[in-house]
C-alpha positions, -999 to +999 in steps of 0.1 A: +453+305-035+484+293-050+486+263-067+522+261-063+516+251-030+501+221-044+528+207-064+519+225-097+548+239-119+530+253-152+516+277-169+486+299-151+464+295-185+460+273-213+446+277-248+408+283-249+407+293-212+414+270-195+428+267-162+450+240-144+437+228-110+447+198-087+420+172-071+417+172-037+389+150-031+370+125-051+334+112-039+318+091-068+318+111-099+321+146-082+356+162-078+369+186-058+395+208-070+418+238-063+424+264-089+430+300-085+391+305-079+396+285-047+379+252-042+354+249-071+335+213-074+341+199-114+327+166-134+345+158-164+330+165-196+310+141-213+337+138-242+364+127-211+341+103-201+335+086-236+375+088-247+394+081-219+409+049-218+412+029-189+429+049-159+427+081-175+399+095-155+406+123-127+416+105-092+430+123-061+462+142-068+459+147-102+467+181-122+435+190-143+424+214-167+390+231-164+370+253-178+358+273-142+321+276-140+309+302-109+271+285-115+275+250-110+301+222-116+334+229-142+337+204-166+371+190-168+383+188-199+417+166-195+443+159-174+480+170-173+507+145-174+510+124-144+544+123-126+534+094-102+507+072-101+497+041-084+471+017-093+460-017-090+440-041-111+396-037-113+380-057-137+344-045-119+337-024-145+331+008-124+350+029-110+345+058-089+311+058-101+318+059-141+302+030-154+334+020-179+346-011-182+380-008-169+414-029-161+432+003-142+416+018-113+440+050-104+445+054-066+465+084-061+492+103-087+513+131-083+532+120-053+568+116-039+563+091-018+546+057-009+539+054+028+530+017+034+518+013+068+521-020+090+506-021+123+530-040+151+502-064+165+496-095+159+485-086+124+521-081+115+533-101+082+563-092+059+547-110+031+517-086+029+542-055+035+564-075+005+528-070-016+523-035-009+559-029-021+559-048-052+531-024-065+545+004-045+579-001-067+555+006-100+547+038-093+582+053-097+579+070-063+598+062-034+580+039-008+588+044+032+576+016+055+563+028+083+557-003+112+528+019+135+517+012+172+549+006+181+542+015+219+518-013+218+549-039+212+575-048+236+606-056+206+596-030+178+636-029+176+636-065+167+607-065+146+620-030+125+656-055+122+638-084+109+618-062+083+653-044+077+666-077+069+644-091+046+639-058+026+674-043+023+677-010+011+640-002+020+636+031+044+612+021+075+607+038+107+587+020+133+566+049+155+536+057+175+514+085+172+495+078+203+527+088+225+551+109+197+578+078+196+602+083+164+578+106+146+608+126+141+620+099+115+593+113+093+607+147+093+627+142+061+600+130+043+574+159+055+589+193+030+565+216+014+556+208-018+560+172-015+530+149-011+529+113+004+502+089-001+486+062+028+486+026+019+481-003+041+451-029+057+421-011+080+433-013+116+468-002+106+469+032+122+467+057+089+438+081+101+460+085+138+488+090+122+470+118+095+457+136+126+491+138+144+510+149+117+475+179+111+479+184+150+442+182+153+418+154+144+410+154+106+392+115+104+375+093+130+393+065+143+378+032+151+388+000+177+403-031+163+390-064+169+407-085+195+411-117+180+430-103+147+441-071+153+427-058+123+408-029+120+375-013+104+376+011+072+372+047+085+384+062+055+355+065+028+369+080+001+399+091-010+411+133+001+443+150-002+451+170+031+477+201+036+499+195+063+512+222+089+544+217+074+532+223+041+533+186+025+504+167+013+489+138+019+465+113+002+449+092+024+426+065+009+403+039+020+422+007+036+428-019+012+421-057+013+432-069-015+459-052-045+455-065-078+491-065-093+496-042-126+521-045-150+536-060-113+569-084-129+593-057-123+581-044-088+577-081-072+615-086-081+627-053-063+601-063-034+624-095-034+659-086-034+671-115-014+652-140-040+666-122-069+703-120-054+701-159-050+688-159-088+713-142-101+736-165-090+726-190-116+717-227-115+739-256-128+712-258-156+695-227-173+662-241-177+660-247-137+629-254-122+641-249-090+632-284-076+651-309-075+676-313-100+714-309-086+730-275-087+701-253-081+713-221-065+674-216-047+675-253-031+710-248-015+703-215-003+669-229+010+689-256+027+718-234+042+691-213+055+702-181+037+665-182+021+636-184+037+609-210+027+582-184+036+597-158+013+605-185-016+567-195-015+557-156-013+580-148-042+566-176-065+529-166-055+531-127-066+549-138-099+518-162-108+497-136-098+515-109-115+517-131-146+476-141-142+470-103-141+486-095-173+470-125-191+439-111-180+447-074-189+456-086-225+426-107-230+402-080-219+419-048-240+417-071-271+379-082-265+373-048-263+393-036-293+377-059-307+341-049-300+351-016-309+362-025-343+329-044-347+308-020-336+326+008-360+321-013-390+282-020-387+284+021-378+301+023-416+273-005-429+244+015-421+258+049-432+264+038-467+228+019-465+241-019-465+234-039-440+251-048-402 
């Protein structure tokens, strides 16, 4: 097996032994990698476990180093520098079955590019798709929207010219993988060596549109419900698959909800129309954007060259962003804090004092 194939461009050995490897699949704590052995099922080593800091533990597309075992499990000793990575916001505490208290939970890394899927029913909403690209933006890949089912709408022209028009600048491709329409946009997108990763709601299409591109069926598809046109999850965990044309892709469970990380910068790209009426500038620079005279938002709300929707939408992901990072600050510092506490009754008791 060559792990070239996968993405990897390294040495074939590191010091002590060790060998690079890239995660292919990731069920709870148990990985599945490819290394030159082949497919070889690793755990990371109990000293990964205890020092990693939040995000740092092996997900699906990641570059690994492992000690190869032909007995049982490797143990994963530490990852290699991530090109890519998208992640959202999980203040669970567990994650993929380590039971760490964390405020990162890694979806996918090492990729080129973001698919963000959109079904063309009546579950179709440009704020959500605005969402998925905010976060999208973060991971310093480039996202593709992909509109899906479009034989199942009679104006996917219109709709793919009113997404066009509210994202400028964003690639999108509105197809069908039931009947082959515009699956050729994808082509450019589909090189060996390069690996996508799936985003987008249940219902949305991603497991019909992994088995066209395999050319045989890879996951089971399931009906949407009438009412909503959404979907239930048949992805249960997250995989990377080899495609015939020699790309990868990650495809991972269908997502609800993103929490926004580190998202300030990515909502503003998400929003170029917002920012471009921002930049502007307001009569006063302290603007709240309400009613005081001069404000560049309010006359290009009135005019009709911004949306009310997308104004609302805009302001919503910035408080939410801004929540998110409040949040994330206030946790890391509790737990530095505990740590420092916890080291310094560790110190008392060595030198026989007390806690």
């Amino acid at each position: 097996m060559k792990l070239h194939q996968y993405g990897y461009q390294g040495p074939e050995t590191f010091e002590g032994g060790l060998i690079p490897g890239r995660v292919i699949e990731l069920r709870r704590e148990l990985c599945t990698v490819l290394c030159e052995q082949g497919e070889v099922q690793a755990v990371p080593r109990g000293a990964l476990l205890h020092e990693a800091k939040p995000g740092q533990l092996p997900c699906v597309g990641d570059f690994v180093l492992l000690r190869f075992n032909q007995s049982g499990p490797s143990p994963i000793h530490g990852l290699l520098p991530r090109r890519t990575v998208f992640s959202r916001a999980d203040f669970s505490g567990h994650i993929a079955g380590y039971a760490k208290t964390v405020l990162e939970q890694v979806v996918a890394s090492n990729f080129d590019y973001v698919f963000i899927l959109s079904s063309l029913n009546q579950d179709f909403n440009l704020n959500r798709i605005r969402r998925y690209l905010s976060q999208a933006r973060q991971s310093d890949a480039e996202p593709v929207v992909l509109l899906t089912k479009a034989d199942l709408c009679a104006d996917w022209e219109g709709r793919l010219a009113e997404l066009r028009a509210a994202m400028p600048g964003v690639a999108a491709v509105a197809l069908s993988s039931r009947t082959g329409l515009n699956m050729e946009g994808l082509l450019p997108y589909l090189t060996p060596g390069r690996t996508l990763v799936f985003l987008g709601m249940s219902g949305v299409g991603k497991s019909s549109l992994l088995n066209a591109l395999m050319g045989h069926d890879v996951m089971g598809t399931a009906a949407i419900r009438e009412d909503d046109g959404r979907g239930r999850h048949t992805t249960t965990h997250r995989q990377l698959f080899m495609l015939p044309s020699g790309a990868m892709v990650i495809d991972t469970p269908g997502m609800r909800e993103l929490g926004l990380i580190g998202g300030g910068e990515g909502v503003s790209t998400a929003f170029s129309d917002v920012e471009a009426v921002l930049r502007r500038g307001c009569r006063f620079s302290d603007c709240s954007h309400g009613n005081e005279p001069g404000c560049a938002v309010q006359a290009a709300l009135e005019s009709g060259e911004l949306s009310c929707e997308s104004w609302q939408a805009y302001l919503k992901l910035k408080r939410e962003a801004a929540i998110m990072e409040d949040k994330s600050a206030f946790i890391h510092e509790k737990r530095e804090r505990g740590k420092e506490i916890a080291q310094f009754s560790r110190r008392r008791k060595k030198e026989g004092g007390k806690p």
